[in-house]
N, C-alpha and C positions, 0 to 999 in steps of 0.2 A: 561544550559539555554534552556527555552524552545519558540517556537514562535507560534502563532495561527491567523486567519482570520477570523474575527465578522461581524456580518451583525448587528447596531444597526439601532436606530432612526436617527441620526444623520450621516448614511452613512458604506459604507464597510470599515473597517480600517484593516491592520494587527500590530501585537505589541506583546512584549513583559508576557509569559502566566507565572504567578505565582501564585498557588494554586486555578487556579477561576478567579482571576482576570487577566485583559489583561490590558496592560498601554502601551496606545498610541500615537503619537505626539498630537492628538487631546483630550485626559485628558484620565481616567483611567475607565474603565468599567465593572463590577460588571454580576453575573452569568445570574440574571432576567434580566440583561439591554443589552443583546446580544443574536444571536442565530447564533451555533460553523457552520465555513463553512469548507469545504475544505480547507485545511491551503494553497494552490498554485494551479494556472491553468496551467497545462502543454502543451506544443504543442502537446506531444505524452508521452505514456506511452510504455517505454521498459520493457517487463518481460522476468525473465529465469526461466526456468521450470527444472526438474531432478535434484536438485541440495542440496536433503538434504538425506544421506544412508539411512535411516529407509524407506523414502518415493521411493526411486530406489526398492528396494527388495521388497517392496508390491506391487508395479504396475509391475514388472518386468521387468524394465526397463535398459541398459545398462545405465555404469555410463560415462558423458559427458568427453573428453578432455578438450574441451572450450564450453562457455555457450555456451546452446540452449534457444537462445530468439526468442520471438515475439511480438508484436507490438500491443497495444489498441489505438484507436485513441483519441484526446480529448475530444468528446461527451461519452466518457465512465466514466468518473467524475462524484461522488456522495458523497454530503456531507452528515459529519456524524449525526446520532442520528434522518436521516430524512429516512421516509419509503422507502424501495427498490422495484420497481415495478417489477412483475413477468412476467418474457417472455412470452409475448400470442405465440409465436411461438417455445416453450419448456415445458415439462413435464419435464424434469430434471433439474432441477438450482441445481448447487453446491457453496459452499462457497470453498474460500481458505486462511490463515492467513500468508501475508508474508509481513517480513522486506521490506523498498522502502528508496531508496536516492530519495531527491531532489538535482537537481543542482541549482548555486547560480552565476555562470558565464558563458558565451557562452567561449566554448572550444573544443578544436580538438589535438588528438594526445596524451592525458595526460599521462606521466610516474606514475606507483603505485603507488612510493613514493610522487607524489606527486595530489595525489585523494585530501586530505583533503582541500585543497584551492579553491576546485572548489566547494565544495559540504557544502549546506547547513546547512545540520542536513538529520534526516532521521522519519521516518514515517510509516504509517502499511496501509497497499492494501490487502482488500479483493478482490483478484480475483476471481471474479465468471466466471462460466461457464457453458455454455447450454449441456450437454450431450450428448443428442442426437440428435444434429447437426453434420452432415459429416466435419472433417477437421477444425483445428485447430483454424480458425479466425474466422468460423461462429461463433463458441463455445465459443470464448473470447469476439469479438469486437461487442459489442453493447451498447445501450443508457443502463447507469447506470450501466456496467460492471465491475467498478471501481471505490468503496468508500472507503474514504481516511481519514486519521487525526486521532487521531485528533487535533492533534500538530505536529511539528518539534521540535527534540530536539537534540541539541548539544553532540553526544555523540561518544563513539568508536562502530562501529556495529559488534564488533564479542564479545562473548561470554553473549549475552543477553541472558536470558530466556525466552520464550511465551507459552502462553496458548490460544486455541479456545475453549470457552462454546459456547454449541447451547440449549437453554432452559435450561442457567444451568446446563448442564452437560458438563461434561468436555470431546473432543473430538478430542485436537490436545497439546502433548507437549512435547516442546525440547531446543534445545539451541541452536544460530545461527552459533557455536562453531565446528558445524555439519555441514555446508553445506562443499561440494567438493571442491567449490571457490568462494573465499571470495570475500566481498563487495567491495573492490578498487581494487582488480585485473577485478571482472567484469565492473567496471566502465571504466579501463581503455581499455578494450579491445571493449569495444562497439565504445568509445571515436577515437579508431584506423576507424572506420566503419559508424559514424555519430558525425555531428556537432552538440555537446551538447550544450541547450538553455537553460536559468534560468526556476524555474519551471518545467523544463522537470523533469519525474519523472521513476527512475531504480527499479523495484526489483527486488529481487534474491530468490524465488522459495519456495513454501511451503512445509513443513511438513505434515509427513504422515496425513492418514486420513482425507483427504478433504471429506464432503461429501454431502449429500442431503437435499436441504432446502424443507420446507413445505413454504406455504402460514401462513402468523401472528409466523413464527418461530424469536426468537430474539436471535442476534450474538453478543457476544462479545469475541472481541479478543486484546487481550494486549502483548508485549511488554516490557522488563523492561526497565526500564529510557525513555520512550515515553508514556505509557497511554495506556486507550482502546477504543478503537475502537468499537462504539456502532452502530448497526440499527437492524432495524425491516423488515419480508419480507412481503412487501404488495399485493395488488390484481393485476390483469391485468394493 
């Protein structure tokens, strides 16, 4: 099952997404009678970085014990299929395609086995980032640092496939099958270190080959059993 968040005439609804269509308490809504939002507003966005082998050995990076995350605030939300603005205060923007939980209950403490209760479905974050900004937050946390969806879908998160095209070509792919640690062990262990909110949004770390977007470059990155994840990089 998958779920989505429309912005129609008649108001923001979220509902039930099948093939195009979304059906929601408020009746059923068609591709032209909607335009796709961020599927959830999160308080915060937790990301873990180092956490898929191909992508450790190219960067050079030791391989983590426990995740290494860091933190985008909520102004870093960007829905999908709409332009991404380009940092007037960077010449580097890079894309990144990774897997992301949403949560679905405020939570603290959660044992692995039991992740799946708390957790919505999951979803794709492009994490960008400014290059050449000193130190890790400047580089991640900004407006539009964080476009999302473009669904949640009910599924198991390890052994997905993805792909990142940049203009069409193909520039990132693996299988989630890969990362070091998995999706509900890292849930649970942030869960030990902060009080998970609905909406809050986890992910767990991209695959090799992040790299350098141009200004009018178009990103798609998909997901199996979730979709893809469409934008365009715009101007200043």
């Amino acid at each position: 099952m998958k779920f989505a968040r429309i912005d129609t005439d008649d108001g923001v609804f979220e509902g039930e997404y099948d093939d195009g269509t979304v059906h929601t308490d408020e009746g059923s809504y068609e591709p032209a009678e909607y335009e796709l939002l961020a599927p959830c507003e999160p308080s915060v966005f937790y990301c873990v970085g180092r956490n898929f082998g191909e992508k450790v050995d190219q960067m050079d990076y030791e391989v983590p014990e426990v995740p290494d995350f860091f933190i985008k605030p909520p102004v870093s939300l960007h829905d999908p299929e709409t332009p991404i603005p380009y940092p007037s205060f960077s010449e580097e923007l890079t894309y990144a395609g990774e897997l992301a939980a949403v949560i679905d209950t405020e939570c603290k403490n959660v044992a692995e086995d039991e992740v799946d209760d708390v957790v919505r479905g999951y979803t794709i974050l492009n994490d960008l980032d400014c290059l050449d900004q000193e130190r890790r937050t400047a580089r991640k946390a900004f407006d539009s640092s964080g476009p999302l969806g473009p669904v949640v879908a009910d599924i198991d998160p390890v052994g997905l496939d993805m792909t990142t095209h940049i203009n069409g070509e193909l520039r990132q792919e693996d299988n989630t099958e890969n990362m070091f640690i998995k999706p509900r062990e890292v849930i649970s262990f942030l869960s030990e270190r902060f009080t998970l909110k609905p909406d809050d949004v986890i992910s767990f770390g991209s695959p090799a080959n992040p790299g350098l977007l141009e200004r009018g470059d178009e990103i798609e990155i998909y997901y199996e059993g979730i979709g893809t994840l469409r934008n365009t990089v715009g101007g200043d």
